[in-house]
C-alpha positions as CSV (number, residue, x, y, z in Angstrom):
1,X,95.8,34.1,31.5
2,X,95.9,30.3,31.3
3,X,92.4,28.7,31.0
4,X,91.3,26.2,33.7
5,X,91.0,22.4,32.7
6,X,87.2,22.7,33.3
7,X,86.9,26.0,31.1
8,X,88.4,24.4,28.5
9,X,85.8,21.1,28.7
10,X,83.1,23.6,28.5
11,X,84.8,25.1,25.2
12,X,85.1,21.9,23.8
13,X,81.0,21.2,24.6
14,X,80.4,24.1,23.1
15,X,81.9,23.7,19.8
16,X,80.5,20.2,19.7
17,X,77.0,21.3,20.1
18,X,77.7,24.0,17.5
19,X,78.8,21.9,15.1
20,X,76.4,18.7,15.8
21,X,73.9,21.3,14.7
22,X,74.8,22.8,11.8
23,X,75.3,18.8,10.2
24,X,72.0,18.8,11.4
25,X,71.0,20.7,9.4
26,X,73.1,20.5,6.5
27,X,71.8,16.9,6.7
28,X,68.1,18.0,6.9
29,X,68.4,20.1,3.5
30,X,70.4,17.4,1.9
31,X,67.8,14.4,2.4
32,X,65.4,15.2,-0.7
33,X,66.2,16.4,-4.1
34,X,66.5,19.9,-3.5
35,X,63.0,22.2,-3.2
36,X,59.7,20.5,-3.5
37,X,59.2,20.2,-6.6
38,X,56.3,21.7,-8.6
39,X,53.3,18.9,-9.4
40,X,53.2,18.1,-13.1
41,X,51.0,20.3,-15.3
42,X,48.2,18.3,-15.8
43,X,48.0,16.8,-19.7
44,X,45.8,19.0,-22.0
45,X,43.5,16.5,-24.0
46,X,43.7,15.5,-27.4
47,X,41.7,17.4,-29.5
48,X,39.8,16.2,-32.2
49,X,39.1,17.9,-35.6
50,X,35.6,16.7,-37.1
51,X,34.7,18.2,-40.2
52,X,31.3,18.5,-41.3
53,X,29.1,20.3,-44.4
54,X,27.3,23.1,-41.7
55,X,24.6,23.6,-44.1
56,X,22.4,20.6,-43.3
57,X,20.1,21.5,-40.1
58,X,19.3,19.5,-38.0
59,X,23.0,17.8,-37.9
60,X,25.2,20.9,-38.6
61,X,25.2,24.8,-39.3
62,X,26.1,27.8,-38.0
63,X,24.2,29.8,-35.2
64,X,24.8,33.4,-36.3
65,X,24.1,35.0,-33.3
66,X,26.3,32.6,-31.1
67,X,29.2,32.5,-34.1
68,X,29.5,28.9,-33.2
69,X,28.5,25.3,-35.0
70,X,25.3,23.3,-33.5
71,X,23.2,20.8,-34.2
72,X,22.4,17.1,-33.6
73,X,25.9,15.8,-35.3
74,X,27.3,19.0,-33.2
75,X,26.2,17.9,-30.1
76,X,26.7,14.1,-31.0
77,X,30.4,14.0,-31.8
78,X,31.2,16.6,-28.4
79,X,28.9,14.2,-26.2
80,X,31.4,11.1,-27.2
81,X,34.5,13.3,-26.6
82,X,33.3,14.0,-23.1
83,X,32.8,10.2,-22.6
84,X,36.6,9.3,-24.1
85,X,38.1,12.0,-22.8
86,X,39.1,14.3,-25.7
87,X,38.0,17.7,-26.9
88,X,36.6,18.2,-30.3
89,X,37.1,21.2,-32.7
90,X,34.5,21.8,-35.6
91,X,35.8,22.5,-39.0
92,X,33.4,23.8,-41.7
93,X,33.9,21.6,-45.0
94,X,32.4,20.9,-48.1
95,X,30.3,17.7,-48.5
96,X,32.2,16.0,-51.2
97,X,35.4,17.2,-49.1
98,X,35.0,15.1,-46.2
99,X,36.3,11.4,-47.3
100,X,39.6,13.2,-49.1
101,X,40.3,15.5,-46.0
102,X,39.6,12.5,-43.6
103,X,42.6,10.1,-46.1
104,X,44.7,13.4,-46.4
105,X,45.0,13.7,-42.1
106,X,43.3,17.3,-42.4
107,X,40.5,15.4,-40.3
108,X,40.3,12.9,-37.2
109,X,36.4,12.0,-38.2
110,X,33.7,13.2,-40.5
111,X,30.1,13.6,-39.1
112,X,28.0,15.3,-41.2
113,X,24.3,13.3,-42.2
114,X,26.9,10.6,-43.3
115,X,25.1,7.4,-44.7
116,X,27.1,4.1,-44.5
117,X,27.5,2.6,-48.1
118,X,29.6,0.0,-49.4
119,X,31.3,1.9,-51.7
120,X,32.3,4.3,-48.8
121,X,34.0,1.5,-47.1
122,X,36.3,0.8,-49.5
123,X,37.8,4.8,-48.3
124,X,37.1,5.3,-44.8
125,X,36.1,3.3,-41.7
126,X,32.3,3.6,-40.0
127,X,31.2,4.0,-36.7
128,X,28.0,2.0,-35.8
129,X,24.9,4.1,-37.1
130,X,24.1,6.9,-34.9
131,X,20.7,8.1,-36.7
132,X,18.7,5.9,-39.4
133,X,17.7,8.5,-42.0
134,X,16.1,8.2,-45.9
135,X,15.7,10.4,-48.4
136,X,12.7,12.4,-49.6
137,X,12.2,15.5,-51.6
138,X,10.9,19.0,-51.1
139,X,8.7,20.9,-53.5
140,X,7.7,24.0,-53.7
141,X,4.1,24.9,-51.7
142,X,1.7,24.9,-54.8
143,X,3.6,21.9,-56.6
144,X,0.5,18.6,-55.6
145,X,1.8,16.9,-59.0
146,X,4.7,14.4,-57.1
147,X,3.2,12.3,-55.1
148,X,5.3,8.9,-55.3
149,X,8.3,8.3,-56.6
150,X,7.8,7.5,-60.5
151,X,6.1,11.3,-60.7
152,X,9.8,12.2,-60.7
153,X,10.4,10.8,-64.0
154,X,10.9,13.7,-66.2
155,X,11.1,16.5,-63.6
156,X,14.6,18.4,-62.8
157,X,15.9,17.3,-59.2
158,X,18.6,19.3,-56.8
159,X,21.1,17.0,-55.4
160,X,24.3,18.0,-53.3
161,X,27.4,16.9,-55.2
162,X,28.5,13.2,-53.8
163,X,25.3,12.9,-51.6
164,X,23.9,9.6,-51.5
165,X,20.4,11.9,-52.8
166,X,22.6,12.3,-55.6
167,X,23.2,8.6,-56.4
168,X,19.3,8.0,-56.2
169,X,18.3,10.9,-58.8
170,X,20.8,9.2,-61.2
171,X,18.8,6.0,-61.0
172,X,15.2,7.7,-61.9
173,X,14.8,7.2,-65.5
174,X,14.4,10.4,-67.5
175,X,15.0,12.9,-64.1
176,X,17.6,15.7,-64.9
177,X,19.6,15.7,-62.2
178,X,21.0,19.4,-61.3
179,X,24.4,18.7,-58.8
180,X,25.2,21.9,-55.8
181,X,27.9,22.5,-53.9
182,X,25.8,22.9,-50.6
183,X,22.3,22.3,-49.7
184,X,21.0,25.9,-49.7
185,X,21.7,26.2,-53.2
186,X,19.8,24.0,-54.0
187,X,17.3,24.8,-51.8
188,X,17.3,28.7,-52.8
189,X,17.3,27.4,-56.8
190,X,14.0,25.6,-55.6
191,X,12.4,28.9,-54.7
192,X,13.4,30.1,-57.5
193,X,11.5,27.8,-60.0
194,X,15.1,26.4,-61.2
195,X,14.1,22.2,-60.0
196,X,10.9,20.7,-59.4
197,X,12.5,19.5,-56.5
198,X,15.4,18.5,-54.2
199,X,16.5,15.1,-53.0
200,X,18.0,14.8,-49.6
201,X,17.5,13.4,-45.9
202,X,14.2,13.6,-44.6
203,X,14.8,14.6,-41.6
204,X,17.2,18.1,-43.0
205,X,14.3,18.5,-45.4
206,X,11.8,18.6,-42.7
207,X,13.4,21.2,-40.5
208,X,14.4,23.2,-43.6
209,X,10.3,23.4,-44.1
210,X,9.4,24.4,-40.4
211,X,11.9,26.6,-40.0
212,X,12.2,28.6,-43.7
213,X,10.3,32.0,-42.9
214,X,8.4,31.8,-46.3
215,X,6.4,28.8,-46.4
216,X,7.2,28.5,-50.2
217,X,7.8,25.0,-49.9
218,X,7.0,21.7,-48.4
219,X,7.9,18.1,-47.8
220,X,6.3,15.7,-50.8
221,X,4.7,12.4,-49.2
222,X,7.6,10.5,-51.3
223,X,10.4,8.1,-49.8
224,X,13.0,6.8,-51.5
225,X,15.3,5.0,-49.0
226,X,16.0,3.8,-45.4
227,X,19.7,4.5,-44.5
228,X,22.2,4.1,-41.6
229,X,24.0,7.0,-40.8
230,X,27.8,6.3,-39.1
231,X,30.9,8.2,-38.4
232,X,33.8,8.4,-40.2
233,X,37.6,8.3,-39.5
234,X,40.2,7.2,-42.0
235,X,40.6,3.7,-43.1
236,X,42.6,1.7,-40.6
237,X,42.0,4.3,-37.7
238,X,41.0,1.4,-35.1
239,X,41.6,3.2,-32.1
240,X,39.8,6.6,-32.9
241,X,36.8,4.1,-34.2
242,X,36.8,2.1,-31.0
243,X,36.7,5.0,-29.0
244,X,33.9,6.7,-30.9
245,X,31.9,2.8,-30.7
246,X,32.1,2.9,-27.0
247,X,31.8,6.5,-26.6
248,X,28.0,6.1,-28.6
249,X,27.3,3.0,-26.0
250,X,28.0,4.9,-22.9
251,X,26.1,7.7,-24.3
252,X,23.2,5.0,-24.9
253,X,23.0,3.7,-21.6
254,X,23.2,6.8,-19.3
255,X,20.5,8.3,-21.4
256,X,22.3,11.2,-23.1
257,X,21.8,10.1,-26.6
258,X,18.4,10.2,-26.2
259,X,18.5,13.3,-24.7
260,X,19.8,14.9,-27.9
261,X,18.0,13.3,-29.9
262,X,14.7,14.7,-28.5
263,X,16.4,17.7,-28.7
264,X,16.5,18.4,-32.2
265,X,14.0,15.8,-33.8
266,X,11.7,16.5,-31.0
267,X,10.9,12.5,-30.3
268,X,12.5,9.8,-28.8
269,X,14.9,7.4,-31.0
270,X,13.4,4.6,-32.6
271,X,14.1,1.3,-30.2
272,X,16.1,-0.4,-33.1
273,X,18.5,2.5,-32.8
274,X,19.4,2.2,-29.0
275,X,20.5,-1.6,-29.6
């Protein structure tokens, strides 16, 4: 049967309706680039690996019972990542291993009861001093005979190998100088009647009294030296070091540093140190 002219116009709209949609939405899909796309994973920070001796509380040791590292240089060196933006991952390392592992690229930065010396520069680059320290000596509980500094003379000191305490025993005439790998050997040979004494930071030796469950020893009344402590990264490392200067400002100035210091020297820092 033939189809009517105005059958046929209403075909035609049909099929033009039909097919005006489908573009439609061909055209619709086609306009982006396909599916949303996903947003980007967000960058993981940089991690930072900062050796450090963990046998010198306050700065660094282990808590046994929490199997982690902590400590004033602990808390320190974590405190400036969260400032800069980077995390920071403890590594346990000799004393005397620090300044090769930092010019080796096994470490980012050394922080562990560092002091600042000239002849340290020439290896590796310093922070601005985080702590000002000095060096006294510990003696056993019943030992009144040092009392200043020329009673060492003849007397058989501990020293940690490469410690700046090390480089002062070696400059008291007639001491016999007895070099350790780690600070507790020395300190243990002290209990054991093997030194008269043993050199190191005042502020290590001080907690190492309070805390030792003995009472077998005690802090002499004898100081041998004022020093800066600073951080270390490898020589020519300028962007790690600025970023660890103006992590310690921020730190400064929104009161944090001082919070950790109280923490673990129980006082507030010395006004020369927040400058």
């Amino acid at each position: 049967m033939e189809k009517s002219p105005k059958s046929l116009l209403k075909l035609f709209a049909l099929l033009l309706f039909f097919l005006l949609g489908v573009g439609s939405a061909l055209g619709l899909s086609g306009c982006g680039s396909g599916p949303a796309s996903k947003p980007a994973a967000s960058a993981q920070k940089k991690v930072i690996r900062a050796g450090m001796d963990a046998a010198y509380p306050p700065f660094g040791f282990q808590d046994m019972d929490k199997k982690e590292y902590v400590g004033f240089d602990v808390d320190i060196i974590k405190a400036i990542g969260k400032e800069e933006g980077f995390d920071v991952e403890v590594r346990n390392v000799n004393f005397d291993g620090l300044i090769p592992a930092l010019q080796s690229g096994d470490l980012d930065v050394a922080i562990n009861d560092i002091t600042i010396t000239e002849d340290r520069k020439k290896s590796v680059d310093f922070s601005k001093r985080y702590y000002i320290a000095g060096l006294g000596v510990v003696v056993k509980s019943d030992n009144n005979s040092i009392q200043k500094k020329e009673d060492l003379s003849g007397k058989t000191l501990g020293v940690t190998i490469g410690s700046t305490g090390e480089e002062a025993a070696r400059k008291i005439e007639g001491a016999n100088v007895r070099v350790y790998s780690t600070l507790s050997d020395a300190f243990l040979d002290l209990k054991q009647g093997a030194v008269d004494c043993v050199v190191n930071d005042i502020p290590t030796n001080e907690y190492y009294v309070a805390t030792t469950s003995d009472k077998s020893v005690k802090t002499a009344p004898v100081a041998l030296t004022e020093e800066d402590l600073g951080i270390a990264v490898k020589k020519g490392n300028k962007e790690l070091l600025t970023k660890i200067d103006d992590g310690l400002a921020k730190m400064k100035k929104n009161g944090e540093f001082a919070k950790i210091y109280k923490k673990w020297f129980g006082k507030e820092p010395p006004a020369e140190l927040m400058k």
